[in-house]
NUROSE-193620 format. One line per 10 residues: number of its first residue (from 1); their letters; for each residue x, y, z of N, C-alpha, C. Coordinates in pm, 1 decimal. Atoms other than C-alpha are relative to their C-alpha. Layout:
BEGIN
NUM) a) X:Y:Z:X:Y:Z:X:Y:Z ~ ...
***
This chain:
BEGIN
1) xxxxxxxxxx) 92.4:-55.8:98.4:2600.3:455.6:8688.3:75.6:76.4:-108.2 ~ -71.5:-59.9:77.2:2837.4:669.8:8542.1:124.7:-99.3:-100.4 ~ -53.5:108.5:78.5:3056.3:389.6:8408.3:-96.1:-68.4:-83.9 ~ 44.7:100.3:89.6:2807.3:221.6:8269.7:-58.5:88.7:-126.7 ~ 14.4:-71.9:181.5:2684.9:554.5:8028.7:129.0:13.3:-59.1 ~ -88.0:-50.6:128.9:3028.8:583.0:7938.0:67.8:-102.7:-78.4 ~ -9.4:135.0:49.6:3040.1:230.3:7844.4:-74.3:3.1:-123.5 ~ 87.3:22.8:75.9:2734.2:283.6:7629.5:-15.4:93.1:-72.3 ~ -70.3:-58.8:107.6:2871.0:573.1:7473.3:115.2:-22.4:-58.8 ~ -81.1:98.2:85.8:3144.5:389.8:7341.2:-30.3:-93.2:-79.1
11) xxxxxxxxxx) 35.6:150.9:81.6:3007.2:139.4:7200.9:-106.0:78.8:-146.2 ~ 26.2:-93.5:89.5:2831.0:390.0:6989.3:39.1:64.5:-105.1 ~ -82.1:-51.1:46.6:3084.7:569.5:6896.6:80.9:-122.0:-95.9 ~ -60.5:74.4:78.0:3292.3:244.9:6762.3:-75.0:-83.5:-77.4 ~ 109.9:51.7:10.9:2992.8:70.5:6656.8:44.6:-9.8:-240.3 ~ 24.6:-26.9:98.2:3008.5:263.2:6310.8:150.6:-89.2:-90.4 ~ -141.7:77.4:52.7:3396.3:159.2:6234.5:19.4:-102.0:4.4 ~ 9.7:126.3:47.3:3325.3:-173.0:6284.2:-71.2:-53.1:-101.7 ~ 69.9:37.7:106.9:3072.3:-190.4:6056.1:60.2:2.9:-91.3 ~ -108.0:-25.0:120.4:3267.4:-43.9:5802.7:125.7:-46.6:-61.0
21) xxxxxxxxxx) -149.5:103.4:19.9:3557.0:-277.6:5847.0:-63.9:-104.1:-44.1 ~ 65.2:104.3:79.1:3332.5:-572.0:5791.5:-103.1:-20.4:-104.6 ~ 82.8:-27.1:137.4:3116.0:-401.7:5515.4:106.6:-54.9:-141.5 ~ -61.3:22.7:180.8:3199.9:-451.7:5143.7:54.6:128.9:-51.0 ~ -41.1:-152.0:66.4:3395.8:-191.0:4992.9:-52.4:-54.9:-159.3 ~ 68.6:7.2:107.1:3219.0:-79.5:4690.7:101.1:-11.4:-146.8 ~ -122.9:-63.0:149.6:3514.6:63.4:4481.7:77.4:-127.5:-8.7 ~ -88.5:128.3:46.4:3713.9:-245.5:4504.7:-88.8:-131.1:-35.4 ~ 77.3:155.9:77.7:3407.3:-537.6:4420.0:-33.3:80.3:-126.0 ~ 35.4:-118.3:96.5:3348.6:-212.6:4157.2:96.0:-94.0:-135.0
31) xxxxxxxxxx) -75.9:-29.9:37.3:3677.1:-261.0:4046.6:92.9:-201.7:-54.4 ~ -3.3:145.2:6.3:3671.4:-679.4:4076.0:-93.1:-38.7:-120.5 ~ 82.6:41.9:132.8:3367.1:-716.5:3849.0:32.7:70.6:-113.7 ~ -48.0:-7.1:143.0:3500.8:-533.6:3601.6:98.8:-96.2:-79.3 ~ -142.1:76.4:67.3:3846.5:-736.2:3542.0:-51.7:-142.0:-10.8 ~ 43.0:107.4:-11.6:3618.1:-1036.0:3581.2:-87.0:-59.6:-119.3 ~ 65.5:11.9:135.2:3395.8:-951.4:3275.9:80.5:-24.4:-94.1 ~ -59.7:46.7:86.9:3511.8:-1094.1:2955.0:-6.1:79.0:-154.7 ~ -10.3:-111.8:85.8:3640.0:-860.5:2707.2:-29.6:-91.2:-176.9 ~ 57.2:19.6:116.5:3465.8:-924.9:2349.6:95.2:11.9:-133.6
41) xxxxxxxxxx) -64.8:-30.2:82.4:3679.3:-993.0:2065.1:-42.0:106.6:-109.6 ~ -11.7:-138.3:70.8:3757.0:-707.3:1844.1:-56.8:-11.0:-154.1 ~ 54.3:53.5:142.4:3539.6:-727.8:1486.0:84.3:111.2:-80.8 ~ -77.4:-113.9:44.9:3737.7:-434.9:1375.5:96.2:-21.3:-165.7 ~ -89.6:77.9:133.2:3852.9:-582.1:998.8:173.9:49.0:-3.7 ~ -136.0:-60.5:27.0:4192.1:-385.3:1017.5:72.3:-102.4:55.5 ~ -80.6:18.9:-97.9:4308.7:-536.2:1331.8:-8.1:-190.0:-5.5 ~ 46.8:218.3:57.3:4209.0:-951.5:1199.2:119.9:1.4:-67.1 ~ -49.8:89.5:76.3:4465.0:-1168.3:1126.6:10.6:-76.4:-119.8 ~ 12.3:97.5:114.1:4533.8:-1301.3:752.4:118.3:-40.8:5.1
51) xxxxxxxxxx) -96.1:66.7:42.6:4756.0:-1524.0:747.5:56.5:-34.2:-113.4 ~ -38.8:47.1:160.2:4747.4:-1580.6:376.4:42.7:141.2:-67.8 ~ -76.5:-151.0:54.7:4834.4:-1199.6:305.8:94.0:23.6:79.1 ~ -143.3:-38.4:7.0:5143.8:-1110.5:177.9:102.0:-128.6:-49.1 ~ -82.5:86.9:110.1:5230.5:-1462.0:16.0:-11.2:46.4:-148.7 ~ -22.5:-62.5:140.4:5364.9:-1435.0:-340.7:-109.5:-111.7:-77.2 ~ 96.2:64.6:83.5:5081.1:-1548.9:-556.1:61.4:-69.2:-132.9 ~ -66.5:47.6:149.5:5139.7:-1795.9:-853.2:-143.0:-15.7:-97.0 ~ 140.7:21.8:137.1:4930.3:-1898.3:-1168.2:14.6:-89.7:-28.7 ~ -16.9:128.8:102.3:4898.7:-2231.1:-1353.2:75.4:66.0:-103.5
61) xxxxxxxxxx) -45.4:14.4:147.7:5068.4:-2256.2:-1670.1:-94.0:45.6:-125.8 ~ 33.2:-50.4:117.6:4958.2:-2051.7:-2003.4:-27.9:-135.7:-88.4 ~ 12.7:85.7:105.0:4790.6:-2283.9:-2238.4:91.5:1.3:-121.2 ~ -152.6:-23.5:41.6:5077.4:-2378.4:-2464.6:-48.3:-66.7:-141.6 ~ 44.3:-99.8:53.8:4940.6:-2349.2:-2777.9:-96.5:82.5:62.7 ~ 107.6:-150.5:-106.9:4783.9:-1987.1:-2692.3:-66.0:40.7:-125.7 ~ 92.6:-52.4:124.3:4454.6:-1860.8:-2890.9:31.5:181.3:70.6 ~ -28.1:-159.3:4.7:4534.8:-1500.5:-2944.1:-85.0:27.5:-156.1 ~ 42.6:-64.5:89.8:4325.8:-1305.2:-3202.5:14.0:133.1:-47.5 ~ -54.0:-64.0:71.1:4407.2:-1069.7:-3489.4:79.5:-45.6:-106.8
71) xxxxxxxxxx) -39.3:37.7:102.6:4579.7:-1061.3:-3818.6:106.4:-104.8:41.4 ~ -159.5:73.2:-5.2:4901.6:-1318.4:-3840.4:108.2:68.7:-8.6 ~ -116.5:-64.6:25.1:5126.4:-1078.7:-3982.1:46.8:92.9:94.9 ~ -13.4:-86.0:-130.5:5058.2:-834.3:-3707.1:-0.6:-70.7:144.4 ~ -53.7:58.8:-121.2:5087.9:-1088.9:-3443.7:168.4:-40.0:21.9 ~ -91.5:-4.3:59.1:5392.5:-1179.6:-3602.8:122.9:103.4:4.8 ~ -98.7:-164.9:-22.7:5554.0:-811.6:-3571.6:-32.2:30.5:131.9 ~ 55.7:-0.8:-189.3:5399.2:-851.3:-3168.0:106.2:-62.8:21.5 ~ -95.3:40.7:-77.2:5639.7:-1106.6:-3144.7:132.0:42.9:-20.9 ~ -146.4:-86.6:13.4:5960.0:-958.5:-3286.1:2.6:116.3:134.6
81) xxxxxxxxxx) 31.7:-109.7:-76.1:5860.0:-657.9:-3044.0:29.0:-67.3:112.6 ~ 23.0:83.0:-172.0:5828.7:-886.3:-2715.3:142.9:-53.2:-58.3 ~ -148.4:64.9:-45.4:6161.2:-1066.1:-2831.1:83.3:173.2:38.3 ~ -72.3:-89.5:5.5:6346.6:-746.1:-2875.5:-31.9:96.6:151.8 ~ 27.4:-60.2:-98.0:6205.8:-584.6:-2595.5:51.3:-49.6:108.9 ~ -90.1:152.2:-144.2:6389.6:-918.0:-2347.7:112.2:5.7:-65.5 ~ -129.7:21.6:8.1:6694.7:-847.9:-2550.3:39.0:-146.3:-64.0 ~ 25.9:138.1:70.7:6619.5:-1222.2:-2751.0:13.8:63.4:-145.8 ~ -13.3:-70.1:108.4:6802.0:-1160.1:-3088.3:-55.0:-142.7:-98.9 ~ 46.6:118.6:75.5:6595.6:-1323.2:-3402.4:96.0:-31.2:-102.8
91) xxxxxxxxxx) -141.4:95.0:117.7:6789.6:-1606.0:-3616.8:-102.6:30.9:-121.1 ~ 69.8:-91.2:120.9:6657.4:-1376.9:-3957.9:10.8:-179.4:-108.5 ~ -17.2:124.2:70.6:6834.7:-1754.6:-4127.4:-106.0:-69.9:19.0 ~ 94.6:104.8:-51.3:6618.3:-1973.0:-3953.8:-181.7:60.5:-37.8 ~ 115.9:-23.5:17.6:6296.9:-1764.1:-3961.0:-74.4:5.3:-124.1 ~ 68.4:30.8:116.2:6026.4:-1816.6:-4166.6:-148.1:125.7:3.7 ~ 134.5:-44.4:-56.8:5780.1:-1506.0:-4084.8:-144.0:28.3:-90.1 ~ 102.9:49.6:89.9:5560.1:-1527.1:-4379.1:-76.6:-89.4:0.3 ~ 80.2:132.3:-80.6:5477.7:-1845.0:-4259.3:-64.9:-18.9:165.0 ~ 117.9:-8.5:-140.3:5387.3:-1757.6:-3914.7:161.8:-47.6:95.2
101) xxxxxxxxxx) -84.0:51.9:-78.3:5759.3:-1899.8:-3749.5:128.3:100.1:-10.1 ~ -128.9:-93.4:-66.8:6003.4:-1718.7:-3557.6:123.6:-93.9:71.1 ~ -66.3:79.1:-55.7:6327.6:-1872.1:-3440.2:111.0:156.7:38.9 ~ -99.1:-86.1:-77.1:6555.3:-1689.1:-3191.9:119.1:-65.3:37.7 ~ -195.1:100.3:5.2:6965.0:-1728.3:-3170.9:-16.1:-36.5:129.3 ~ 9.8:28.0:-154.2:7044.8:-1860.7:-2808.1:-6.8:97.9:69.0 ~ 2.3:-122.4:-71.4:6974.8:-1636.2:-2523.3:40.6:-31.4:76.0 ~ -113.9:64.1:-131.4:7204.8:-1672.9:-2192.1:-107.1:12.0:73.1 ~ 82.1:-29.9:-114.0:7035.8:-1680.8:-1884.2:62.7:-48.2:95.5 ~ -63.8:1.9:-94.9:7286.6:-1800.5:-1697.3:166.6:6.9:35.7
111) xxxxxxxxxx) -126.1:29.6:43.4:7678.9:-1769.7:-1646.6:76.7:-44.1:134.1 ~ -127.1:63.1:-106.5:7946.1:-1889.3:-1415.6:-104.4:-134.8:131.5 ~ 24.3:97.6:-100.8:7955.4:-2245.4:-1200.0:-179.4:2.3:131.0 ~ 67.5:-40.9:-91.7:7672.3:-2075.3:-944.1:-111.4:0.2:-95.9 ~ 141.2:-39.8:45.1:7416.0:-1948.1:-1117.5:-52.3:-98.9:-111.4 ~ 31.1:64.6:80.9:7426.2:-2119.8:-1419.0:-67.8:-175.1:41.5 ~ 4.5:204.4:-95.3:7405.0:-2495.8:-1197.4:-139.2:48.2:56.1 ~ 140.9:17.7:-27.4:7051.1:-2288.5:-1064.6:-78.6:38.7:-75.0 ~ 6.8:-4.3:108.2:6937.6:-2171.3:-1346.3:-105.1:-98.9:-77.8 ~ 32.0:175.1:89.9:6961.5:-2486.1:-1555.8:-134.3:-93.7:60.2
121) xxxxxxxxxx) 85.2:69.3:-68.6:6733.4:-2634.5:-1301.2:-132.7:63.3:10.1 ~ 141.2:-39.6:9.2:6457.6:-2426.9:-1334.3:-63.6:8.8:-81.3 ~ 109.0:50.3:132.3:6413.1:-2415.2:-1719.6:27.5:-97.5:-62.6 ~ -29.9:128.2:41.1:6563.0:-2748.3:-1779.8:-66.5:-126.3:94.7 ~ -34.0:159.1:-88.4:6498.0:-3139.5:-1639.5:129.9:-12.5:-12.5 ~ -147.9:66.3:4.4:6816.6:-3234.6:-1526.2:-10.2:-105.3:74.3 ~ 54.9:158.6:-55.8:6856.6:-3613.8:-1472.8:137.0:-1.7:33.4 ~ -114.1:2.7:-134.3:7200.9:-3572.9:-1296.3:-2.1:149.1:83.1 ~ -13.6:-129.1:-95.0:7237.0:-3372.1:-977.8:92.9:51.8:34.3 ~ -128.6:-67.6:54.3:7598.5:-3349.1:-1004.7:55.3:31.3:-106.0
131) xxxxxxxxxx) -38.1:-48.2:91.9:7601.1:-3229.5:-1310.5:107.4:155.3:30.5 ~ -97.7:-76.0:-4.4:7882.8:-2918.1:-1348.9:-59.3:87.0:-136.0 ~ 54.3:-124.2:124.1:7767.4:-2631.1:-1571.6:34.6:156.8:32.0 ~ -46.1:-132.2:-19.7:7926.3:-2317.9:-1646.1:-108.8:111.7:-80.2 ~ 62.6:-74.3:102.4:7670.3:-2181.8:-1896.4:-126.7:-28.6:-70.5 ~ 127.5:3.6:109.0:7318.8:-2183.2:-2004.6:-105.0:58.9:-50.7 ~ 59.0:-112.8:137.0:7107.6:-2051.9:-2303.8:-120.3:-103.0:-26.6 ~ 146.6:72.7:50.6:6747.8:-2152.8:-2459.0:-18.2:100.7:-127.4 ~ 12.0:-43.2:134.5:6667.1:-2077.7:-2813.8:-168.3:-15.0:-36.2 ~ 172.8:15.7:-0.8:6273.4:-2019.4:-2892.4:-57.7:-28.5:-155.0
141) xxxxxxxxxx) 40.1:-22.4:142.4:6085.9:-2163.8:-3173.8:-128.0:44.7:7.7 ~ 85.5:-51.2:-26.1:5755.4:-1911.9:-3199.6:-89.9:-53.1:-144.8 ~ 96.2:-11.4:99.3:5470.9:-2033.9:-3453.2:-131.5:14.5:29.1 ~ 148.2:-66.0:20.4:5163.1:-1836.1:-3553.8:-96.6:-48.7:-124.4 ~ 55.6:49.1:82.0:4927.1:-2068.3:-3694.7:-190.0:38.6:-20.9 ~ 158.3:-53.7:2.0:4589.1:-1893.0:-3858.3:-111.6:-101.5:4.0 ~ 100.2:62.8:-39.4:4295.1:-2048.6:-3749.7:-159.3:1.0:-132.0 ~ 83.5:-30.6:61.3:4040.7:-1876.0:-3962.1:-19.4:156.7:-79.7 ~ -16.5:-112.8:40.6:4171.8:-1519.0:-4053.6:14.8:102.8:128.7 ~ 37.6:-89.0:-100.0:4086.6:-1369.0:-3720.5:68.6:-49.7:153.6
151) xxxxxxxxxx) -32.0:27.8:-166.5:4185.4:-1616.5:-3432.8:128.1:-100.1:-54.0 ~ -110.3:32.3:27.0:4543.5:-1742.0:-3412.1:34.3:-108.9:104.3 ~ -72.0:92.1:-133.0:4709.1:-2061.8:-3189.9:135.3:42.8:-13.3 ~ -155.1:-55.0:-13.5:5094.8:-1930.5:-3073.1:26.9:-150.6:61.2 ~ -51.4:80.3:-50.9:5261.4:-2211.1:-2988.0:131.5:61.2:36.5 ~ -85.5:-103.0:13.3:5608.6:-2160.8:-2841.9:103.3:-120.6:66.0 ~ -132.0:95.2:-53.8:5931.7:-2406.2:-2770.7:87.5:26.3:-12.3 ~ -168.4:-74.9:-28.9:6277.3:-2371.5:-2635.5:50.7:-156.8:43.4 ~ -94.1:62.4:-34.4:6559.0:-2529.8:-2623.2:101.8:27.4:64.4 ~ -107.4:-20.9:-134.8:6749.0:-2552.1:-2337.4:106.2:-102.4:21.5
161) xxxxxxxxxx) -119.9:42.6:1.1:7130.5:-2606.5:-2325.7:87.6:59.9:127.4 ~ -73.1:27.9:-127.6:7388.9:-2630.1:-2071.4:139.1:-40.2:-35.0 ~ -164.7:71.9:11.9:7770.4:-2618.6:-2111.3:63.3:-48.7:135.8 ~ -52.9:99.3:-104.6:7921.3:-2893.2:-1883.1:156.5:15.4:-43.5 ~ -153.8:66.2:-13.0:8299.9:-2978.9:-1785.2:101.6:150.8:30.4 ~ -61.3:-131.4:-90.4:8583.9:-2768.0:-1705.9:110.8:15.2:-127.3 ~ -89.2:-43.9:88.1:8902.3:-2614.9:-1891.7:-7.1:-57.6:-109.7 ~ 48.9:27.6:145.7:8940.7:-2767.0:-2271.4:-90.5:-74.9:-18.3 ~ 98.4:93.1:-9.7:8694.2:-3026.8:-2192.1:-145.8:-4.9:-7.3 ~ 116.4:-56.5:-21.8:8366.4:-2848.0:-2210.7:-78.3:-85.5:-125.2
171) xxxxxxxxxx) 80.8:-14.2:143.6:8069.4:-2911.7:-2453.4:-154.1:29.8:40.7 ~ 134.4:-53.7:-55.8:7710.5:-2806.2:-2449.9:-101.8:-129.2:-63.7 ~ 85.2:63.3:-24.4:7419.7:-2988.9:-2384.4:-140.7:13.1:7.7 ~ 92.1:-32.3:-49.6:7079.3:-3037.4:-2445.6:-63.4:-40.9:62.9 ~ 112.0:39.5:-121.0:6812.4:-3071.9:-2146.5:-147.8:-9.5:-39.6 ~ 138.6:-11.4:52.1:6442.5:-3141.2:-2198.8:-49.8:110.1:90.3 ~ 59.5:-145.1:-64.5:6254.4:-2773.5:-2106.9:-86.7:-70.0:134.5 ~ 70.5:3.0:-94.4:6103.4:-2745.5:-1803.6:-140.2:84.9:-60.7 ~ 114.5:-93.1:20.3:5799.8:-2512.3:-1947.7:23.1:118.5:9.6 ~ 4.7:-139.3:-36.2:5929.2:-2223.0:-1778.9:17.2:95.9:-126.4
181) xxxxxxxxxx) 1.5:-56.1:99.8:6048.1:-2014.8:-2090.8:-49.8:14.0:-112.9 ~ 129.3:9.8:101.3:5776.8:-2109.1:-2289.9:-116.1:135.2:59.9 ~ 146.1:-53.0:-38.6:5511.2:-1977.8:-2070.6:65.5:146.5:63.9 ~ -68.5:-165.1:-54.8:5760.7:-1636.1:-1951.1:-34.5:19.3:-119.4 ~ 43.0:-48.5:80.3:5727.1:-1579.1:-2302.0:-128.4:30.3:-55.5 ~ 127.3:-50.7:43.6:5385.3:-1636.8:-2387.4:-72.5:119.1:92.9 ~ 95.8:-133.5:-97.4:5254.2:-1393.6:-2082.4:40.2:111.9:-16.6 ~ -21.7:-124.7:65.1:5485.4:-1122.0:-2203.9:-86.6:-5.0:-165.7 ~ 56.4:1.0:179.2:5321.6:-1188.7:-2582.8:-151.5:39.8:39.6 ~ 147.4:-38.8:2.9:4960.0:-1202.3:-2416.7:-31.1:110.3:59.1
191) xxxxxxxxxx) -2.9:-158.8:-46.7:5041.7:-876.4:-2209.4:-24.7:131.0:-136.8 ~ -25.5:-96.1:122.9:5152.4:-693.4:-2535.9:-113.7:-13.7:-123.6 ~ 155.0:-48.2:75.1:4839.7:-796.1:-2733.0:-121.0:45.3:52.2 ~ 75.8:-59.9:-73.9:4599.0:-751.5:-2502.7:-34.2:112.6:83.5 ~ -33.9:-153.9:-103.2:4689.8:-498.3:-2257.8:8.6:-50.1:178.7 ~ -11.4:54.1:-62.0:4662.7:-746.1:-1991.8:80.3:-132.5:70.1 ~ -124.9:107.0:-68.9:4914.8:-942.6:-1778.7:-103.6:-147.7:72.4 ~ 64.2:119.4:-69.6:4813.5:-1289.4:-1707.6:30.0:-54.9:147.4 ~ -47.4:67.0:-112.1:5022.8:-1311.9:-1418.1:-81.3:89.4:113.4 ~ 41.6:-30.5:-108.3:4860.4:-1236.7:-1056.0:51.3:106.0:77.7
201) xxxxxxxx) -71.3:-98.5:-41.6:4899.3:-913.9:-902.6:28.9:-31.0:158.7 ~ -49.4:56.2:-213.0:5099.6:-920.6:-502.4:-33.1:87.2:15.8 ~ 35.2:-116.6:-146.6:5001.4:-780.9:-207.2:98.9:86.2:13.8 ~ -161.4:-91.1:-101.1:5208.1:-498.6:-105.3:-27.6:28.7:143.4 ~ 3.3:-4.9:-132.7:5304.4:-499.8:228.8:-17.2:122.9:81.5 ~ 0.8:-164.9:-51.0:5197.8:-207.7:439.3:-6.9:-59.6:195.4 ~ -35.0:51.2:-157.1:5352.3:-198.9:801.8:-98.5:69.5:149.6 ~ 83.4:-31.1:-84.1:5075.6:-14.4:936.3:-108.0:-54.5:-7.4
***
């Protein structure tokens, strides 16, 4: 008799710790359904991906004649200003500014074997690729033709040269323009009448 209550107080007693071994712990299925839920992407605009910010922005090409409006004579003294201001000295022989035409002496833009060979290639066509060039310059012809008193077309062409060959053997050469020094010039000319730069402003990079 006595064995058998202390049988049946045991079983009492362990009863509870078994349960509890084969119960569910709360804190850990707690701690399961959370890591199981699916975390919601972040709308947060800062923290979004652009991939396209922070490339260098370009522009088409300046209409080449450019309508600019105002007197002639005072567009005329705009462009002396914009050459002189790039260090582009005007051929006073050649020019005609009464007439609306500006001609500028050569301007370097490039010197020695290196630079000059990349250079050449950006405001020239060059139809050889081993060409050899120690030196090249573009000369601008600027005319301001009045329209009606008030609105003006700038047109604007360069000539782009290229000295080839090596020790006494050299001579210079001209290349048909690539555009580029046409249209660098006209966007400094339409900056300085207007007040506005045609070219596209960049992103600046911020690392936070």
């Amino acid at each position: 008799m006595k064995n058998a209550i202390f049988i049946l107080l045991a079983f009492f007693v362990m009863a509870p710790a078994v349960y509890s071994q084969k119960g569910v712990d709360t804190q850990t299925q707690k701690i399961r359904d959370e890591s199981n839920k699916t975390t919601p992407r972040s709308s947060d605009p800062a923290r979004t991906i652009d991939w396209g910010k922070g490339k260098t922005r370009t522009r088409d090409r300046l209409a080449n004649p450019y309508l600019l409006n105002g007197r002639r004579d005072v567009l005329v003294n705009i462009v002396r200003e914009v050459l002189r201001e790039n260090q582009i000295l005007v051929d006073e022989e050649s020019s005609r500014p009464g007439s609306g035409i500006i001609v500028t002496q050569p301007f370097v833009f490039g010197k020695g074997p290196v630079l000059a060979s990349s250079e050449i290639k950006r405001y020239g066509i060059i139809q050889y690729a081993d060409e050899s060039w120690s030196r090249a310059q573009y000369s601008l012809i600027i005319e301001v033709q009045s329209i009606d008193g008030v609105r003006n077309n700038v047109s604007v062409n360069a000539k782009v040269e290229g000295r080839s060959g090596t020790g006494l053997f050299t001579e210079w050469t001209t290349v048909p323009s690539s555009g580029l020094a046409e249209d660098e010039f006209l966007a400094k000319l339409v900056e300085a009448v207007t007040g506005i730069s045609p070219d596209p402003v960049q992103d600046v990079f911020d690392p936070l």
